[in-house]
C-alpha positions, 0 to 999 in steps of 0.5 A: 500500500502506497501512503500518499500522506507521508509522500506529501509531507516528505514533499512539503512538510505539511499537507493543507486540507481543504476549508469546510464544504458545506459551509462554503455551499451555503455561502454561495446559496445552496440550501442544506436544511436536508436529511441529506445535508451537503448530499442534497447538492451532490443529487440537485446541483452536482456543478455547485461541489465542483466549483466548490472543489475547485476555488479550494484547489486554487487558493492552495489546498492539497487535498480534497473531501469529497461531498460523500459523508451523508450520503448513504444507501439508508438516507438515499433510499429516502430520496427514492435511489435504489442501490445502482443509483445510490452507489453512482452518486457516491462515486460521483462525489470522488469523480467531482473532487478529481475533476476539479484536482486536474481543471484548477491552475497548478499542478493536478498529480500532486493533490489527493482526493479523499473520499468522505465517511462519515459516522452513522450518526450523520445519516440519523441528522439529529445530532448524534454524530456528535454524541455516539448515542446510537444503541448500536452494536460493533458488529451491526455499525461495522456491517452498515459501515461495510456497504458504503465502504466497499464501493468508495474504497474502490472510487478512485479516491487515493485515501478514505477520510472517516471522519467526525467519529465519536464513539470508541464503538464505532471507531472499533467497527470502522477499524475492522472494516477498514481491514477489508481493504488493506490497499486503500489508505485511510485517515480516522479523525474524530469528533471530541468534546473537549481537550482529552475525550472524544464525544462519548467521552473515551479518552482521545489516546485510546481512540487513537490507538484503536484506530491505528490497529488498522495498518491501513490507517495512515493517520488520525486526527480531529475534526468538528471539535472546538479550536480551543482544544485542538492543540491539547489533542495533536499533543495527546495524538502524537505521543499515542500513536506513530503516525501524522496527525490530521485536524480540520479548520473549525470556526467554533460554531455549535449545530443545533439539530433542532433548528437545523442551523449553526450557531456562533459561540457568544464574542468576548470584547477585547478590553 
């Protein structure tokens, strides 16, 4: 198995994410209050991620996500896509990001395309990805995680970004089904309530090392997780695990479920 990520940084030193996908589609007017989320765009305006893509290719990302982390044959079947057609669209999202990889200024062979996996709480979209509260088995969220992966492992995508975990259940059962797949590359980033834990509240080196019993599993990280404790978890990653860690850009906002609709952290004054 070829890692891209170490190529990358032994390249540059530092790999440069992409900015937040569907923050950025709502910005340019999409409408995202949707079971389906930023998938909706991916079945409505497939041309809309693809600009998206694009402008963060061209303002100097390495990488891209692709708009596949809520899109599930679950929640897809809900829009009335059988099987076939659930399964193309996924693979629409990674053949959308490595489009835009080789139309953007610069050069094309040196970007990635990860394809996105969310946590089964997102396909719930009521919050749960943010707590683990799913009432679910290893074995059954393996098996559920299994369909979806099978067909973005075999996308085109150079790496598998499984991200926004917050369960040390669910992680166990992504890190076995990513050994179903031992030459596709991955990264696992978690969801994590404060400096130490991740949401369910296991502590942050234990996930990262459950993670890491994937070989495949080429670094792990953070995402959707306050910036102010950040920091605390690269330290706590690093020292875990022998592998480079991932963390998303993050403005700090919270996501009511309810509301469907993100809220700002109250602003302190400076003086």
């Amino acid at each position: 198995m070829e890692d891209p990520i170490r190529a990358l940084l032994r390249a540059r030193g530092t790999v440069v994410l992409d900015g937040g996908l569907a923050t950025e589609l709502e910005r340019r007017g999409a409408d995202l209050r949707d079971p389906l989320w930023s998938a909706r765009v991916l079945v409505e305006d497939p041309s809309m991620i693809l600009e998206v893509h694009r402008s963060y290719f061209e303002a100097g990302a390495d990488v891209a996500i692709s708009a596949s982390y809520q899109a599930s044959f679950q929640g897809l079947e809900a829009r009335g896509l059988d099987t076939d057609a659930a399964a193309a669209l996924m693979r629409s999202s990674v053949e959308l990001a490595d489009r835009a990889r080789l139309e953007a200024p610069g050069d094309g062979s040196r970007r990635l395309v990860a394809a996105s996996v969310g946590p089964y709480g997102a396909v719930l979209a009521n919050g749960a990805e943010y707590t683990g509260d799913y009432d679910r088995t290893a074995d059954w969220l393996r098996e559920w995680h299994l369909l979806r992966l099978e067909v973005l492992a075999t996308s085109g995508a150079d790496l598998l970004a499984v991200e926004t975990i917050p369960s040390i259940v669910e992680a166990e059962a992504l890190t076995e089904a990513l050994t179903r797949f031992p030459e596709v590359p991955a990264w696992v980033s978690f969801s994590c309530r404060d400096g130490a834990r991740i949401c369910d509240g296991t502590p942050f080196e234990r996930a990262a090392r459950v993670a890491t019993t994937a070989p495949n599993v080429v670094a792990v990280g953070v995402n959707c997780t306050a910036p102010s404790h950040v920091a605390s978890l690269v330290e706590l990653a690093t020292a875990a695990v022998d592998r480079p860690v991932v963390t998303y850009p993050n403005r700090g906002a919270f996501w009511d479920p309810v509301r469907r609709a993100w809220t700002d952290p109250p602003r302190q004054d400076a003086g």
